[in-house]
C-alpha positions in Angstrom: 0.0 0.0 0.0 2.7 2.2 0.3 3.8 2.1 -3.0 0.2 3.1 -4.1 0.2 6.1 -1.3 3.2 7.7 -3.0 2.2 7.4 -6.8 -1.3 8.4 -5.4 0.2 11.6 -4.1 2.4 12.5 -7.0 -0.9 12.0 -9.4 -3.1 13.8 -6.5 -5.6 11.2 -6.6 -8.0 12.1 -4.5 -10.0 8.5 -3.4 -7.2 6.0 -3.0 -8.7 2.8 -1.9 -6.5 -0.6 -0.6 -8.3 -3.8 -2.1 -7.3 -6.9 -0.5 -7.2 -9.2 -3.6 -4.6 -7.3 -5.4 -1.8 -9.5 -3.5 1.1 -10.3 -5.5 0.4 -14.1 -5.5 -3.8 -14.1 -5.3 -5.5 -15.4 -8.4 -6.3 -12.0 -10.7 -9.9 -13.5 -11.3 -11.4 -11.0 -8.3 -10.0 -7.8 -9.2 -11.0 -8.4 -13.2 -13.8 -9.3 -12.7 -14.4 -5.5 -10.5 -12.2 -3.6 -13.0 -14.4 -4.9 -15.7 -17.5 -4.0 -14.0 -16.2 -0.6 -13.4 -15.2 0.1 -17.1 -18.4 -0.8 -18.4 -20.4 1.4 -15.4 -17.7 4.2 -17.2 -16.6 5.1 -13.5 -13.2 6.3 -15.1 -9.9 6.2 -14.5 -8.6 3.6 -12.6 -4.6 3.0 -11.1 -3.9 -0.3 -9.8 -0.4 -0.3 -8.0 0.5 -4.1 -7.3 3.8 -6.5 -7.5 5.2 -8.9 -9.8 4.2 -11.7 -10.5 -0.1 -10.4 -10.0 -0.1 -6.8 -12.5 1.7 -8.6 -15.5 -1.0 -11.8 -14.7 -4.0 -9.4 -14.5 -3.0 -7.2 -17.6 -3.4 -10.4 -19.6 -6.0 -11.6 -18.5 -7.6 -8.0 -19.4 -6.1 -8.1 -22.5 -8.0 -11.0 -23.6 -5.7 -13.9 -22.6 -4.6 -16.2 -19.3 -0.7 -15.6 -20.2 1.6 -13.1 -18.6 2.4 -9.6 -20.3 6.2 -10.8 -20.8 7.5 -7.0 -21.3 6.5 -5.8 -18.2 9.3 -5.2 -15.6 9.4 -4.5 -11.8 9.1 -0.6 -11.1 7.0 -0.3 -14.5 3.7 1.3 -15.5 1.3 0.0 -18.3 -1.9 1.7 -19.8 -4.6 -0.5 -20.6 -7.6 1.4 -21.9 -11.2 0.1 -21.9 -14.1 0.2 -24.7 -17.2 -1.0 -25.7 -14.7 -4.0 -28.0 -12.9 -4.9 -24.5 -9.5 -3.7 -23.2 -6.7 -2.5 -25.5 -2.7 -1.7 -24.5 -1.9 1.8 -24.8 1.7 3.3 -23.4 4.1 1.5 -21.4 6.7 2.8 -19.4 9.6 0.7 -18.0 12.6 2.2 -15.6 15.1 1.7 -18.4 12.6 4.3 -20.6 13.8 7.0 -18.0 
């Protein structure tokens, strides 16, 4: 959590909340299943702040498949953007990009 309470303050976002089921070895089944529900609602932007091996798991999964996202490295940030057709990768940004 206090990884998210830094990045949080940095972004100044405003309502950070701690969800239990973004552990870095829980299933990723839970928190899709919520991020989906949230994307189609259109509650906007979400930041998820996690470990390895749990964000690379769950940005697969949202990007259609059960495999890992191989490219994504400790200390990195990935934008996944939702519409009506499902999620889609956007940006990455890995601490070798810096």
């Amino acid at each position: 959590f206090e990884t998210a309470q830094i990045v949080a303050a940095e972004l100044q976002v405003p309502d950070l909340q701690k969800v239990q089921d973004i552990q870095p070895e829980n299933p990723v089944e839970a928190v899709y299943s919520r991020l989906n529900a949230a994307a189609q609602k259109g509650e906007g932007s979400l930041f998820v702040v996690s470990h390895m091996p749990f964000l690379p798991a769950l940005a697969g999964a949202l990007l259609g498949g059960r495999a890992l996202v191989t490219d994504f490295e400790t200390a990195s940030v990935l934008f996944l953007e939702y519409q009506a057709s499902g999620w889609t990768r956007g940006w990455s940004l890995r601490p070798r990009d810096l």
